[in-house]
VEXRO-208091 format. One record per residue: residue number from 1; x, y, z of N, C-alpha, C, CB in turn. Coordinates in nm, 4 decimals, m for minus. Glycine has a CB too. Example, Ala and Ser with C-alpha at 12.3 -4.5 7.8 and 13.67 -1.06 7.14 Angstrom:
> seq|n.xx|n.yy|n.zz|ca.xx|ca.yy|ca.zz|c.xx|c.yy|c.zz|cb.xx|cb.yy|cb.zz
> 1|1.3190|m0.5690|0.7800|1.2300|m0.4500|0.7800|1.3200|m0.3300|0.7800|1.1308|m0.4473|0.9046
> 2|1.2850|m0.2250|0.7080|1.3670|m0.1060|0.7140|1.2900|0.0030|0.7870|1.4084|m0.0598|0.5725
//
This chain:
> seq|n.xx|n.yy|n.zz|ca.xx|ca.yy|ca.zz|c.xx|c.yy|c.zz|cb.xx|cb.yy|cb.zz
> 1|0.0843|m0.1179|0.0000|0.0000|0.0000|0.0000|0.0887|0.1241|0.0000|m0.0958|m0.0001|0.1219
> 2|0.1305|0.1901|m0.1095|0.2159|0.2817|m0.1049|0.1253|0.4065|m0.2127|0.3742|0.2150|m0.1545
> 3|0.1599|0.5449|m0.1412|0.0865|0.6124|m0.2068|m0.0496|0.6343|m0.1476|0.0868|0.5616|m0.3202
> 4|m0.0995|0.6041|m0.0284|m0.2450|0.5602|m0.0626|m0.2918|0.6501|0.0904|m0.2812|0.3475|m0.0767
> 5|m0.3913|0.7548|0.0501|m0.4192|0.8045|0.1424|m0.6173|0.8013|0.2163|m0.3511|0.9290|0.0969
> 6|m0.6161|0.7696|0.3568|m0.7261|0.7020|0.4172|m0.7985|0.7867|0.4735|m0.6975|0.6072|0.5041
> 7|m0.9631|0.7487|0.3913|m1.0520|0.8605|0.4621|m1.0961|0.8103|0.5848|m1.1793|0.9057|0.3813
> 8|m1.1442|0.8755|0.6902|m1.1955|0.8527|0.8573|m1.3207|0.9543|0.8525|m1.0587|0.9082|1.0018
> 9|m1.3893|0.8491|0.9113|m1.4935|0.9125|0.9225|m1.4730|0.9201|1.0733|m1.6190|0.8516|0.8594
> 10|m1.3920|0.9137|1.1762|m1.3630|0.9292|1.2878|m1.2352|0.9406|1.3268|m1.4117|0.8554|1.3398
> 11|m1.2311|0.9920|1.4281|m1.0585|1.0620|1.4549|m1.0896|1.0842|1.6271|m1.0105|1.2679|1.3420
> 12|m0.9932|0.9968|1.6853|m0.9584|1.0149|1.8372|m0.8511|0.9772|1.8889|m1.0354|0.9611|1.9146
> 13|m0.7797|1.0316|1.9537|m0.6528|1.0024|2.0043|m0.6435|0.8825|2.0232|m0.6180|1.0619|2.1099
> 14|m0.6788|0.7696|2.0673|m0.6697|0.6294|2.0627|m0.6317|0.5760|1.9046|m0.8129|0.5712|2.1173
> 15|m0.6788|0.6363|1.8385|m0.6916|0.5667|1.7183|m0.5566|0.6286|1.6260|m0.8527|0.5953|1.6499
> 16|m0.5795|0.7591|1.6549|m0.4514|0.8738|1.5974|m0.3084|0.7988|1.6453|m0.4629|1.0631|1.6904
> 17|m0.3260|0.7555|1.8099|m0.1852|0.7167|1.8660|m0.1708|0.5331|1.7916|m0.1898|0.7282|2.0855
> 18|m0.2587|0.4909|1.8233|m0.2174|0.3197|1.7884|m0.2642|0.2876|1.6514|m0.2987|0.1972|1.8971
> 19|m0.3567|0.2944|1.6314|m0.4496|0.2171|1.4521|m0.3870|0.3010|1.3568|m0.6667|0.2449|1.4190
> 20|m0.3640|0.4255|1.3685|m0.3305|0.4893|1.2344|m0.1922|0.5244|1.2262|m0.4106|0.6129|1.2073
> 21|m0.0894|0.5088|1.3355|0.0708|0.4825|1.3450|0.0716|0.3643|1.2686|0.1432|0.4601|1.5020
> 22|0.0086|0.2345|1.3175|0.0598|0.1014|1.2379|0.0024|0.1348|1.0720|m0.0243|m0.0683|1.3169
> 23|m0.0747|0.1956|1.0675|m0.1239|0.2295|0.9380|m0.0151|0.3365|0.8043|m0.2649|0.3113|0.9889
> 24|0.0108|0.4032|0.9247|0.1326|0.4708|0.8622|0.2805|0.3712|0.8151|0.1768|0.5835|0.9810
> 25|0.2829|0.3240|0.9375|0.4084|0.2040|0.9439|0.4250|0.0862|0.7711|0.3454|0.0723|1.1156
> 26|0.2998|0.0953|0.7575|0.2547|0.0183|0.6055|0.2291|0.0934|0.4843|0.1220|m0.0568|0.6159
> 27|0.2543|0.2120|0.4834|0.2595|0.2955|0.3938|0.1335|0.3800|0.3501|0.3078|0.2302|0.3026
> 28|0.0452|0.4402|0.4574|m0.0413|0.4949|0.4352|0.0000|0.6238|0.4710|m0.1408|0.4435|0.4815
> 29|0.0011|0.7173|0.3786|0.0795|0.8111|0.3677|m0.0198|0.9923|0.4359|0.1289|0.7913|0.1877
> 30|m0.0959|0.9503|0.4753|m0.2199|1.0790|0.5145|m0.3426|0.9710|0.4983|m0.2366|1.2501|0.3756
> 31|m0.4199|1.0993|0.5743|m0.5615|1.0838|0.6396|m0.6484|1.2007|0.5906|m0.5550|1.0852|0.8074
> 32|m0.7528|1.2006|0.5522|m0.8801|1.3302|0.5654|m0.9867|1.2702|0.6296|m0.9479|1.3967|0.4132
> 33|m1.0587|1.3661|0.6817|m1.1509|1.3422|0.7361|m1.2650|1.4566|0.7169|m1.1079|1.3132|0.8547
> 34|m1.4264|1.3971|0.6896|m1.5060|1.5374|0.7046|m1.5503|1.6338|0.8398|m1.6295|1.5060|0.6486
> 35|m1.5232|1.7620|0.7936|m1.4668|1.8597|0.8870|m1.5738|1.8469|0.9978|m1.4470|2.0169|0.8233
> 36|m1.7466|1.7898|0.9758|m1.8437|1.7976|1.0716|m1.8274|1.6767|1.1928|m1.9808|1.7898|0.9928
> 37|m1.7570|1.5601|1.0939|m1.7112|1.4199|1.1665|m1.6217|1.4821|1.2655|m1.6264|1.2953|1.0646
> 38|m1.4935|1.5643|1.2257|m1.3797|1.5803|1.2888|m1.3985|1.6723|1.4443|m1.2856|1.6498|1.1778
> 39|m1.5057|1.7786|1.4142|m1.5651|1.8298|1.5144|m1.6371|1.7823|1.5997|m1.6132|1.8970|1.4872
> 40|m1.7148|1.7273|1.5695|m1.8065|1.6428|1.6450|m1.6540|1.5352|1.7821|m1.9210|1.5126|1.4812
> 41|m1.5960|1.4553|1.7014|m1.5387|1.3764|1.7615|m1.4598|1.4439|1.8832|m1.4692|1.3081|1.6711
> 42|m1.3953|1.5734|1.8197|m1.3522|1.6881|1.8826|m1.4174|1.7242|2.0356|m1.3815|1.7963|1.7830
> 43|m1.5386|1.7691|2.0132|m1.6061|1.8319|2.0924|m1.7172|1.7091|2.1683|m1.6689|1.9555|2.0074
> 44|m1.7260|1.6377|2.1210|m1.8472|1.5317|2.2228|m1.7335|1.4146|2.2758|m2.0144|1.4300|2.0990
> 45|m1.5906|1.4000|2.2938|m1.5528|1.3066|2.3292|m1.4554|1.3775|2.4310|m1.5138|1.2175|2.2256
> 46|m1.5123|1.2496|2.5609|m1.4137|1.2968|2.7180|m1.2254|1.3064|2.6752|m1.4389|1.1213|2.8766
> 47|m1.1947|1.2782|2.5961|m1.0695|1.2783|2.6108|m1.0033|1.3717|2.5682|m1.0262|1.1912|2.5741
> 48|m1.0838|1.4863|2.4944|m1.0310|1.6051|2.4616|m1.1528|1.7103|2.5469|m1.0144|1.6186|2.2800
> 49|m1.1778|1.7020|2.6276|m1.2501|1.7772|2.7253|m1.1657|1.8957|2.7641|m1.2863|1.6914|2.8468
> 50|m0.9979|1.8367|2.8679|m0.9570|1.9252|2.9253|m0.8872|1.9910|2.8464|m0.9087|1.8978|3.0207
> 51|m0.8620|1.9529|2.7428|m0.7435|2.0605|2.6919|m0.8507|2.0963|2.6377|m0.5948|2.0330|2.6002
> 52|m0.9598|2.1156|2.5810|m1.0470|2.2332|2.5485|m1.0692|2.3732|2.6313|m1.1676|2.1782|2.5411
> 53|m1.0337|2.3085|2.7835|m1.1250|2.3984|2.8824|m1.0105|2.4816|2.8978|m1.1991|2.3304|3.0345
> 54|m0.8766|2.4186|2.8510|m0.7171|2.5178|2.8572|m0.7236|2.6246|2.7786|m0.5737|2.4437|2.8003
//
């Protein structure tokens, strides 16, 4: 898989740190995601709570 860049319809630090490193590791070279998905995940998920409130 070289060249080949992966759409997400979800994006969270769990996934950013472990699923999409090994994904990179195999030659997936970028990610997009739609900007309402990316917010959403952003703003309704506990794990980016506090650094929001920073």
């Amino acid at each position: 898989m070289k060249n080949f860049s992966l759409w997400c319809d979800f994006i969270e630090n769990s996934f950013l740190d472990n699923e999409f490193l090994n994904l990179l590791s195999h030659g997936i070279n970028g990610a997009t995601s739609n900007p309402a998905i990316f917010k959403n995940a952003i703003l309704n998920s506990p794990i980016y709570k506090d650094k929001i409130l920073k």
